[in-house]
N, C-alpha and C positions, 0 to 999 in steps of 0.2 A: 438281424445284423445289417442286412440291406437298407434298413430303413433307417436307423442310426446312422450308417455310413452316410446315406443322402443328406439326413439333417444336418450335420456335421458340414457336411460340404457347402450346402445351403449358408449355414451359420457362417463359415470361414468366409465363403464368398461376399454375402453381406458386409462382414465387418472390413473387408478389404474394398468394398464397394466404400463404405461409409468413409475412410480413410482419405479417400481421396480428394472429399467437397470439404471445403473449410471457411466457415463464416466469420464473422468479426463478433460476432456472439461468441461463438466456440472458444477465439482469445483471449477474448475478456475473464471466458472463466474458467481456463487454461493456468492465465498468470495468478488471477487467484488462486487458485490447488496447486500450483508448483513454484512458483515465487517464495525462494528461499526465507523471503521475509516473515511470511504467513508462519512459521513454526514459531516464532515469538510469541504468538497467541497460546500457544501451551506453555509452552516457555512461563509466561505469563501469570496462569492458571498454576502452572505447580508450584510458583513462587507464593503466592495468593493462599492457595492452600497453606503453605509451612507458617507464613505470618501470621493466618486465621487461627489456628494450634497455639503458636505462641503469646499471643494476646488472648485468648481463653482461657489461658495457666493459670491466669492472673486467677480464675472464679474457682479456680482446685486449693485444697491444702497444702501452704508451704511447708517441708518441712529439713529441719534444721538439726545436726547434731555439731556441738562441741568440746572439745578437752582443752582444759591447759592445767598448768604444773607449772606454782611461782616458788620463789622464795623471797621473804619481804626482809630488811633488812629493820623494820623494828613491828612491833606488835603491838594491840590493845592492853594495857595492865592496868588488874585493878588495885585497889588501896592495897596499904596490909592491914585492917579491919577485915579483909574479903581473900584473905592471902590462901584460904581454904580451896577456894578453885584456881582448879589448873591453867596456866597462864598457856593462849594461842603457840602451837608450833610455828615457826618463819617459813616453815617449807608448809607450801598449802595444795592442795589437787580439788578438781575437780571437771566432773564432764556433764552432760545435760542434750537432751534432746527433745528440743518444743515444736509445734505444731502451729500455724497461724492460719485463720482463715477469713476472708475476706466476707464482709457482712450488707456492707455499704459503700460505695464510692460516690453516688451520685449520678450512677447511668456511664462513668468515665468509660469501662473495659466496652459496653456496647458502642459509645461515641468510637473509640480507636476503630474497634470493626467494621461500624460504617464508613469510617476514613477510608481507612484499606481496602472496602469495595470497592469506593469511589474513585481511588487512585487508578485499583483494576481498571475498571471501566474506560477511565480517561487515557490510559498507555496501550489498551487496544483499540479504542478509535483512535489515535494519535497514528496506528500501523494501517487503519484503515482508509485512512486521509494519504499516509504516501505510500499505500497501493493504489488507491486511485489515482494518483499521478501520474500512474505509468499507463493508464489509459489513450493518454495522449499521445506519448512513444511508441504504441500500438496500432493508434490510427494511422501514425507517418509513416512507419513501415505497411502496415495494412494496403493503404491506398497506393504506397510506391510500388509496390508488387502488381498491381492492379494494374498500373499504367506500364509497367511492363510488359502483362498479359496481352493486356491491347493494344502496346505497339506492335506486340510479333505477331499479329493476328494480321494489323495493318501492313506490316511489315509483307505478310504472305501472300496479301489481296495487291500491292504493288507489283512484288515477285510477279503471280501469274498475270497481273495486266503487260507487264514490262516481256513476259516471253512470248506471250498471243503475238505482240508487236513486233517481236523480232523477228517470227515465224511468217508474220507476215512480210516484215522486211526483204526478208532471205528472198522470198517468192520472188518481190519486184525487182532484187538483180539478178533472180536467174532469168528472169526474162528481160529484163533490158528498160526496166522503167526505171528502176532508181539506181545510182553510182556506184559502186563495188564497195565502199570503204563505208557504206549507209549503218550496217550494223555493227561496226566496231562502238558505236558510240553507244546502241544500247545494250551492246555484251560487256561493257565498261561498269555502267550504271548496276546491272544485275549482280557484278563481283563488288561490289559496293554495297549494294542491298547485303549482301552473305556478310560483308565483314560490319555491317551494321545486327547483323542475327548475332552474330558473336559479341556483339557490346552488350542485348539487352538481355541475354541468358546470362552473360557474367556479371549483369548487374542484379539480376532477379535471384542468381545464385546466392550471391552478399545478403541482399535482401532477405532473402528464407532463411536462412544461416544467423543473423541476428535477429529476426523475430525468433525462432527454436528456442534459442538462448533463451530468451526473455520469457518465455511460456513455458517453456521445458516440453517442448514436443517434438519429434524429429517430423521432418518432411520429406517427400522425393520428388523425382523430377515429375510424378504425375499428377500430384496433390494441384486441385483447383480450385484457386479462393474467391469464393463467388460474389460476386456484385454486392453489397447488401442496397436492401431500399431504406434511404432515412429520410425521415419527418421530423421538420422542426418547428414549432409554435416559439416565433420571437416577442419572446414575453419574459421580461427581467426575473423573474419569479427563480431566488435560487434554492436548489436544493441538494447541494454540498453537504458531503462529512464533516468538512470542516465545522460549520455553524451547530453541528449537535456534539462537537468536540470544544466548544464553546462553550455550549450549554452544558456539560459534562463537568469541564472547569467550574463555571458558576458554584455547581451543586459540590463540588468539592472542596471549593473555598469556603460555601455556608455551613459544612459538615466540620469543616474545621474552628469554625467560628460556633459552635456549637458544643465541641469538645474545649474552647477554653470557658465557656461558661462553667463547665461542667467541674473543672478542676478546681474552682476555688469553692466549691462545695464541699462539709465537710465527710470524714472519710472514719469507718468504722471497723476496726477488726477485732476478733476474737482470739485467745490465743491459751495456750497449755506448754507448760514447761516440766518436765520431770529430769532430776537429777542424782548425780551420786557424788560425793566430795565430804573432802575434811578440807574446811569445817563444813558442817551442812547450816541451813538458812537458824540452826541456834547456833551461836557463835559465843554461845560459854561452853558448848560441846566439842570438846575437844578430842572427836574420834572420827570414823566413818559413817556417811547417814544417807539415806535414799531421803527425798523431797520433791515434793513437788509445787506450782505455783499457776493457776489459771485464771482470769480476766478477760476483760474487754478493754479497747486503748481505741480512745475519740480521738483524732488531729483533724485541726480544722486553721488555714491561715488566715484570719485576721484581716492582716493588715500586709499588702504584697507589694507596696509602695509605687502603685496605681500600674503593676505592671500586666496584671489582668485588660484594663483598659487600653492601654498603647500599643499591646499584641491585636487590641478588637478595631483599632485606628488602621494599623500594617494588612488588619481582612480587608477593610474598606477600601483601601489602597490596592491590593490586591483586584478587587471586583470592578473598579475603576480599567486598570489595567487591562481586564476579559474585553469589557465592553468597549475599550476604546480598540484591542484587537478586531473583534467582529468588525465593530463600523469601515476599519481599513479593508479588512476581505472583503467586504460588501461592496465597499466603493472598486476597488480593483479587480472584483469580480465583475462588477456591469460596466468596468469600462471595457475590459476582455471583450463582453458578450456582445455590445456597440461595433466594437472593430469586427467582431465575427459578422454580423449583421450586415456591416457596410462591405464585407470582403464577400459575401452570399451576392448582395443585390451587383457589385462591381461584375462579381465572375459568370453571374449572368446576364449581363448586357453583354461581355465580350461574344456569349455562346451563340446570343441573335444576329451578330456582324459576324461571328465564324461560318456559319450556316450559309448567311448571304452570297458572303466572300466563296466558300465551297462549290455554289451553284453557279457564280461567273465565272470560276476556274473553270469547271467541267463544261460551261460553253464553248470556251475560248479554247479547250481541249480537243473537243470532238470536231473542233473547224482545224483544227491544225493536223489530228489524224487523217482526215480527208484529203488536206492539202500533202501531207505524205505520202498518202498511198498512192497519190496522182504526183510523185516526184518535183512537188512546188517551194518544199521548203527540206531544208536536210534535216537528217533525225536528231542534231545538237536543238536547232530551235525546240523540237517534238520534248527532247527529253527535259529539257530546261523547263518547260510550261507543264512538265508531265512532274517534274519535284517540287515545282509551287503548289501544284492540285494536293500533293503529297503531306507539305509543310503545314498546308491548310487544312487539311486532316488531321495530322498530329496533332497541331493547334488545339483545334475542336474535342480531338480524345483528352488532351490535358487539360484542357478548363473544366470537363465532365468530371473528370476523375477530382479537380484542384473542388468545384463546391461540392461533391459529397463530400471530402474532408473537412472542407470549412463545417459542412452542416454535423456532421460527428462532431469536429471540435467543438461546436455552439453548446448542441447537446450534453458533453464532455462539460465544459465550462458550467454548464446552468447546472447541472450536478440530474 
């Protein structure tokens, strides 16, 4: 029992461990599995199925019963040479129930079924094109949440530099170096820092709260969305859903161009009829009679006044239209993938002059804290050269966090 209890504990531990790290893999396939849209895929499939049943009917035996009950207001009559048989009653019945079965069409009932695959096919990649959209929506929030993460982190690393300072402040006017009023300015700054912690938790809050939505996951305030590493090879090469939902169409349009071939083929059924009626199929019998009547019936059209061909005109028209779609995705996907590129190489040249900029702050820093603790300058100058060092860190955390996005989006884009 002891040992169960552990494992259990162990297990729950784990999974509460697990919980709390969250990647940008994890959301990708998050909104897959819970993105309302995904159940269209069955949706899909059981529509697919009833269609698939109903176009297969077609190869079962149909079968047919009918009655009717006339009365004719005149009849067959013969001479009077022939006046011996009994002349047709005007009230006539009869009912009948035949059988037909399908012999030959020409491949037509298999063409429909490959139609209806192919529709499938094409209406769930069609779901899979704008689930991938929402890729994008993901990175933005992804990476917004990130830059969150490390501003409150920066946020923290301020905090304690900005109270070290003060502490030291305090020292030099209790001994009479620096002016009494020295740390009002940076006990100022520190309740600024707090109502700055308050901006980026209620922005991070928003943030988790519409990624959840979108993924269908809940989060808490401990959940850490980890860094990811991306790699990108900028290389036009795309590989989008889109373009095999292109390809998809194609095959759908030539399956349908396949089934009109199909149809002006001719079409062969077999058939059976039994009945009961007065008159029965002798119609000098003028009683009750069981009959029956079985066959085969060829129809074949001829002549459809060239309407076969001008439907095979509207595919070609059709396939036109695919290709000239693709060519546009193509083109306005590598114009995307260019701007993405030129947005990668921009945000890293800013990251080599933030760096820079970073280490002449921090010079021009540690000579001004020097000149403070030796009461040369007030702590307004101190703290003023101490939020430039500050800005210029933030800077530097947002253009990090701004080309991993770029590089997800590239990624994202190139498919």
């Amino acid at each position: 029992m002891k040992k169960i209890l552990f494992i259990l504990i162990i297990t729950i531990s784990f999974s509460t461990f697990s919980q709390k790290n969250v990647t940008l893999n994890d959301c990708y396939q998050l909104v897959e599995t819970n993105y309302p849209l995904i159940k269209q895929h069955q949706l899909l499939e059981n529509q697919h199925q009833i269609d698939t049943e109903i176009i297969s009917n077609s190869k079962l035996p149909q079968f047919n019963f009918d009655a009717q009950i006339t009365y004719q207001s005149d009849v067959i009559e013969l001479p009077a040479a022939m006046s011996s048989i009994e002349p047709q009653n005007k009230d006539q019945y009869r009912a009948t129930f035949s059988i037909n079965q399908l012999i030959y069409n020409g491949g037509l009932t298999d063409a429909n079924l490959k139609i209806k695959q192919g529709q499938l096919k094409t209406k769930q990649k069609q779901i899979d094109a704008n689930m991938y959209q929402l890729k994008t929506q993901i990175n933005q929030l992804y990476f917004s949440i990130l830059l969150t993460q490390e501003s409150f982190k920066l946020l923290e690393a301020k905090e304690l530099q900005l109270q070290a300072k003060l502490k030291e402040v305090k020292s030099g006017i209790k001994y009479g170096t620096l002016l009494p009023a020295s740390d009002s300015v940076l006990e100022a700054e520190l309740l600024k820092i707090k109502q700055q912690f308050i901006e980026v938790e209620s922005r991070k809050s928003s943030l988790i709260e519409t990624l959840s939505s979108l993924i269908g996951k809940p989060f808490n305030s401990l959940t850490q969305f980890e860094k990811p590493l991306i790699r990108t090879q900028l290389q036009n090469e795309i590989n989008r859903p889109e373009l095999e939902l292109f390809q998809l169409k194609k095959e759908e349009v030539n399956n349908y161009e396949s089934l009109i071939s199909k149809k002006s083929l001719p079409k062969l059924n077999g058939f059976a009829t039994g009945g009961y009626g007065n008159p029965g199929l002798n119609m000098l019998d003028n009683s009750f009679q069981t009959f029956y009547t079985v066959g085969v019936k060829l129809h074949w059209n001829v002549f459809d006044w060239n309407t076969n061909k001008k439907q095979k005109e509207v595919v070609a028209i059709n396939k036109d239209f695919i290709e000239n779609e693709t060519e546009v995705f193509k083109l306005n996907t590598n114009i995307e993938l260019n701007k993405q590129q030129k947005e990668i190489e921009k945000i890293s040249a800013f990251i080599n002059s933030d760096i820079e900029i970073i280490k002449l702050r921090k010079k021009v820093l540690k000579t001004l804290a020097s000149q403070l603790k030796n009461g040369v300058i007030t702590s307004s100058v101190f703290v003023t050269e101490f939020t430039n060092l500050f800005e210029a860190e933030n800077t530097l955390l947002k253009h990090r966090i701004q080309i991993e996005l770029a590089k997800a989006n590239y990624n994202t884009i190139k498919g």
